[in-house]
N, C-alpha and C positions, 0 to 999 in steps of 0.2 A: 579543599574545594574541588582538584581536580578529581578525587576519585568521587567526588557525590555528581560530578556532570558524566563522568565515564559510566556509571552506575547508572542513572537516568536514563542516558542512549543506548545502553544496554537493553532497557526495557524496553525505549519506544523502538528499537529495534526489530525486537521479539513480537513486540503488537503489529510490525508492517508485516513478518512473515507469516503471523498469523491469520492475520488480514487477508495475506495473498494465498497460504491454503487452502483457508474455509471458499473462498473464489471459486479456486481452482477444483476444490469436489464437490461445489454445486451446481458444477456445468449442467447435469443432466438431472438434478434433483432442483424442487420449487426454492427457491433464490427471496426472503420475505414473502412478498406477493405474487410474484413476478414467476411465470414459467420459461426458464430459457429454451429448453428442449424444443419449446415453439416460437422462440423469436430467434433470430438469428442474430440481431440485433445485440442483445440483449447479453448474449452470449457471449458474444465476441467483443463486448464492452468488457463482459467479469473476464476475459483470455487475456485481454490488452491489460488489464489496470492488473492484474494477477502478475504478469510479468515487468512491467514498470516497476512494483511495487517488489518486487525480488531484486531485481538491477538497485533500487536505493538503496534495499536495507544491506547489500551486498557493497556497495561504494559506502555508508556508514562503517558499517565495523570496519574498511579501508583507513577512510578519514579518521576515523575512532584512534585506531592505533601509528597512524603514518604520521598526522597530522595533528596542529597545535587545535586546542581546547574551542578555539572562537571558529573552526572552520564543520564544526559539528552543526550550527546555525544550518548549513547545507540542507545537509541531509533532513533534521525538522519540514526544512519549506519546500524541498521535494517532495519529503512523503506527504505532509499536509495537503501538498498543491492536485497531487494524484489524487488521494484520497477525497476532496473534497471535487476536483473535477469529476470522478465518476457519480459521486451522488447528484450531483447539478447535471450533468445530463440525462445520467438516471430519471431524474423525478421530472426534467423539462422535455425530454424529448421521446418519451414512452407512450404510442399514440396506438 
């Protein structure tokens, strides 16, 4: 069981940095809809959740190997939590 939840956080690991790449080299390229090149806004939303999002997936694989099985919970409702704040302000305060 411990290597199938190690294995697991392994990938959603992989998907935050993922995540926070693709962010980070769409600063000056069309981001979905959205042009950041012209919002500033917008921009320095994908800069901020791009780096949050490197800080988790970095304190995971910490957690991952320092720490027991149940404290990986963590790291899930952090990246969840960033992740899901950037889209909610994203989609609520894009005017």
């Amino acid at each position: 069981m411990q290597t199938l939840i190690s294995v697991a956080m392994i990938i959603f690991i992989i998907l935050l940095l993922v995540l926070a790449i693709y962010l980070l080299t769409h600063l000056s390229k069309d981001f979905l809809v959205f042009k950041p090149e012209s919002s500033p806004r917008i921009r320095q939303m994908m800069l901020v959740t791009s780096v949050l999002l490197f800080i988790v997936a970095i304190g995971g694989l910490l957690i991952l190997w320092l720490a027991p099985a149940q404290a990986n919970l963590i790291t899930l409702v952090a990246g969840s939590i960033v992740a899901a704040g950037f889209a909610i302000i994203l989609t609520n305060g894009n005017d």
